[in-house]
N, C-alpha and C positions, 0 to 999 in steps of 0.2 A: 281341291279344297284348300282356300288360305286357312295361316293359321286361325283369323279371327273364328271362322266358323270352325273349326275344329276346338275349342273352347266352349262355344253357344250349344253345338251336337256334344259334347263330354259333357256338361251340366246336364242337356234332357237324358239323356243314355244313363246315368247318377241316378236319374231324379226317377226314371222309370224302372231301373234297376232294384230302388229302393221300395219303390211301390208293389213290386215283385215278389222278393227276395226277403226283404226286412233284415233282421240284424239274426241268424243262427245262429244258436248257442255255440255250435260246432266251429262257425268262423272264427278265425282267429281277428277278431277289431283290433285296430291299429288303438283302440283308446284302453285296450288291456295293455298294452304295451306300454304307453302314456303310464298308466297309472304305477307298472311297476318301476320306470323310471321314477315317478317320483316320489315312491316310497325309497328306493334306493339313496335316492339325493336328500331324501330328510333324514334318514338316517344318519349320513357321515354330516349332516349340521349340526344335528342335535348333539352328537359327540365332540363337535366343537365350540357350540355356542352355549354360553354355561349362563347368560346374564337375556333379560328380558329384549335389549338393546339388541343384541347378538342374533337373536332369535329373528326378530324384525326385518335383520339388516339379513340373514339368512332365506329368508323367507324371499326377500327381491332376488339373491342369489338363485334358488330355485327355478322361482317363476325366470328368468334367463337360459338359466339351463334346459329346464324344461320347453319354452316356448321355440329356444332357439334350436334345439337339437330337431324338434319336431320340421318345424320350417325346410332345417338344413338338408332331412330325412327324406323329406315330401319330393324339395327339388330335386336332390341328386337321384332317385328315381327315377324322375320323371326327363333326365336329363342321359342319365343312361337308355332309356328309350325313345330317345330324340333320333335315333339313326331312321327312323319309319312312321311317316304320318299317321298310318292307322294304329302301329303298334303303341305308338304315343297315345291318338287318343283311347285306345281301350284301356291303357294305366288310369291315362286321366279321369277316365270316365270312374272308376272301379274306387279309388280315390275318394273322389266326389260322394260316389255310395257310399261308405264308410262312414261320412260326415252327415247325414241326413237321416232321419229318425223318423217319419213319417207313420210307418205301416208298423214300427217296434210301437209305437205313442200305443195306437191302436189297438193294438194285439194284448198289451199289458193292460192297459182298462176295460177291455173285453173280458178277460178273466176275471180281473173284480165283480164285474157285471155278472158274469154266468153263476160265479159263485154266491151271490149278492142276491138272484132270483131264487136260489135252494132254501134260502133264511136262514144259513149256516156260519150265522157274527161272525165263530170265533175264526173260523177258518177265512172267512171275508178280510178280516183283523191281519191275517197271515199272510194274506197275500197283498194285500198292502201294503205293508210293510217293506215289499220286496222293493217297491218303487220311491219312498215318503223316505224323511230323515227325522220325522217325529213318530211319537212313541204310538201304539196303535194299540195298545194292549187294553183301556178301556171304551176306546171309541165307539158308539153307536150308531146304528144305519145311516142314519140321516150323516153323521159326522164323516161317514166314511166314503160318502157319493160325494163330500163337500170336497173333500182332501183328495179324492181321484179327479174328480172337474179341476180343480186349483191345479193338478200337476199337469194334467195335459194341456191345458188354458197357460201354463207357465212356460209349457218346456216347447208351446209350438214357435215360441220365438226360441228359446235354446237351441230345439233340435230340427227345426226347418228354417225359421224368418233368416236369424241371423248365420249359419253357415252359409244358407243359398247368394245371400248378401253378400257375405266374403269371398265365395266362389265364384261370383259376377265380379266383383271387385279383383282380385288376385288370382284366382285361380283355383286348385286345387291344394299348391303349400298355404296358401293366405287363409281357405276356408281350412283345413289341418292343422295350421297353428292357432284358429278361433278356438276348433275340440279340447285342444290344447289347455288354454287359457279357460273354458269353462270346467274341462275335469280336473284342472288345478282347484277351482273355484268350490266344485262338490266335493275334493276330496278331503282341501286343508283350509278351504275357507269359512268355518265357521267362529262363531265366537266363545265359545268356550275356552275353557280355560289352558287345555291341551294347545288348541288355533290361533288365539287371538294376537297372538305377536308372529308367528311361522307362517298364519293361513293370512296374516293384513294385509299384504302385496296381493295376493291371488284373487280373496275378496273385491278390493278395491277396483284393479284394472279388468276385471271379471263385469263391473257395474259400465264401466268405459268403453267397454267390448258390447256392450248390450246399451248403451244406451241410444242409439239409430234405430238399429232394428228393433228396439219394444216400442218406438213411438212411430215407426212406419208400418208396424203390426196393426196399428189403433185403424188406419185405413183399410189394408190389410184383411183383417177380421170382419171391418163391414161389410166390404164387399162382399165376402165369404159369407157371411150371415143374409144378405141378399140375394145370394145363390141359392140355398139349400132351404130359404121360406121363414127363415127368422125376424125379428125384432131390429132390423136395424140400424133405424136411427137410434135408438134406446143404447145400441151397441155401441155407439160412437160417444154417446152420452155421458153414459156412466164410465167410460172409460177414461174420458177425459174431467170429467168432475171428482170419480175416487182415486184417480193417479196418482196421489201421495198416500194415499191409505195402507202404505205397506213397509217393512223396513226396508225395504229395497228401493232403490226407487227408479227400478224399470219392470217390476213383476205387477203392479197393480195395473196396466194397462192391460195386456193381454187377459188377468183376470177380470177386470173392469168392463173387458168387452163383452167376455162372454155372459157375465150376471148380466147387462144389459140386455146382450141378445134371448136369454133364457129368462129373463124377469124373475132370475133367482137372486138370495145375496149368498155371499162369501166372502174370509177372514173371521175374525176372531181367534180367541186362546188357542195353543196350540201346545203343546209337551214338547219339549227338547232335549235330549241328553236327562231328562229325570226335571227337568224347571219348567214352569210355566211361562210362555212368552204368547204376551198379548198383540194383537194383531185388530187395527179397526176394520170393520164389517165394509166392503163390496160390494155394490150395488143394493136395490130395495124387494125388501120383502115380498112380493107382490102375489106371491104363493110359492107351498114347500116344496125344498128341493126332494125332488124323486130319484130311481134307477133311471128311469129312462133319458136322464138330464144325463148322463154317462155316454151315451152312443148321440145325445145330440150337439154334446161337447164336440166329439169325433168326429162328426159330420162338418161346424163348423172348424176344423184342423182341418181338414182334409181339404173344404173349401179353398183355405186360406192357404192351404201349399199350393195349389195351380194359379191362383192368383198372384202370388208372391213368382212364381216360374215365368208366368205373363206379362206382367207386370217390370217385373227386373229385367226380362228380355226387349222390351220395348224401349227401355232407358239404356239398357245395354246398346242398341243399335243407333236411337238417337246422339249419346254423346259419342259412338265411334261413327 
């Protein structure tokens, strides 16, 4: 086996691994590790950077440190088990899993779901929570099936499109230093008042990092919606007509796809850190969103991860 295909077999073996496995609490993820490095590294900034400017320019320091130590981590692994084809690729393979979120997307909105069929808000509010970086404390039913569709419609490009993307591209350090750059991104890229000079580097090349893969999700997600019996030319549609509808501007595509495919909408207001931040509406009303709009969100994710594995495998062999 060259190494080319020991790369193409380490991505399926990841990708089926993940599909398995999912992310156990019990694992140790390579992205807790991530995080407490860079709680570590904001710390000794914050005690050195006294002025807005400092913060900012700290904040690049970070995201370096963080992205590059990840990078450095991944290879020298995966370089220490270079003595043996297989044993390499079962690092790389295992790796790979790490970076891919497919069956955790699912597992976590399934519980909202399960809890969501009881009619038990508050506790529906609770577990929400676990996943949202908005406030969930007066949310209502309907608010709260909009805000689980929106995360898994969000994060299939986070935690499938664009890892697998990098993983085809790089490897296994390339798709690890993407985790990287995104749990930079969730953990100090916001704009408050705490973030908005520390999390600006992380935010910003976080939009950079994602901005391929949300717009090769937009095909992506069709397909995926023409698999599983959806709407989707409607999916293509609206994806590409509310594309700017967000303050992002790589998250209303994959939202975009799925109100398409579902002939739901989503956005609107939304609570943050205690403030109201407005958000315009995604796709057309065309009837209300339900529970069941939760597991068909998943069905198109799940779509759209084999097709994104097909898909990039094919382009993979083409340009090699």
């Amino acid at each position: 086996m060259n190494i080319v295909s020991i790369y193409l077999v380490s991505i399926y073996i990841g990708y089926i691994l993940d599909l398995i496995i999912g992310d156990p609490y019990s694992f140790p993820h390579p992205v807790r590790f991530i995080g407490s490095l860079i709680k570590l590294v904001e710390k000794q900034i914050r005690k050195l950077a006294k002025t807005d400017k400092a913060l900012k320019l700290g904040g690049f320091i970070l995201w370096i440190i963080t992205v590059g130590t990840t990078y450095l981590v991944t290879y020298c692994i995966l370089k220490v088990f270079s003595f043996n084809r297989v044993a390499f690729m079962v690092m790389n393979s295992i790796i790979i899993y790490t970076t891919l979120a497919t069956k955790c997307l699912k597992d976590e909105a399934i519980k909202i779901y399960n809890v969501l069929k009881t009619k038990d808000i508050k506790k529906s509010r609770k577990q929400l929570s676990y996943i949202v970086g908005r406030d969930t404390t007066n949310l209502s039913e309907a608010e709260i099936i909009r805000a689980t569709v929106e995360t898994v419609a969000e994060n299939t490009v986070d935690g499938i499109v664009a890892p697998m993307f990098y993983a085809f591209l790089g490897g296994a350090p390339l798709a690890m230093a993407y985790k990287a750059v995104n749990t930079l991104d969730s953990t100090v890229g916001y704009k408050n008042d705490k973030y908005k000079d520390l999390g600006f580097a992380s935010a910003k090349i976080d939009d950079i990092a994602n901005y391929i893969p949300a717009r090769i999700s937009v095909v992506l997600m069709t397909i995926g919606s023409l698999l599983v019996g959806y709407d989707y030319k409607n999916c293509m549609k609206i994806s590409i007509r509310d594309r700017k509808n967000h303050k992002s501007p790589n998250c209303a595509y994959s939202e975009g796809a799925v109100a398409g495919a579902l002939g739901i909408q989503l956005g609107g207001t939304n609570i943050y850190f205690g403030k109201a931040v407005y958000k315009p509406t995604i796709g057309d009303k065309t009837r209300e969103i339900e529970t069941e709009d939760i597991k068909r969100t998943n069905r198109i994710m799940y779509a759209t991860s084999i097709t994104s594995l097909l898909l990039f495998t094919l382009g993979y062999i083409v340009i090699l």
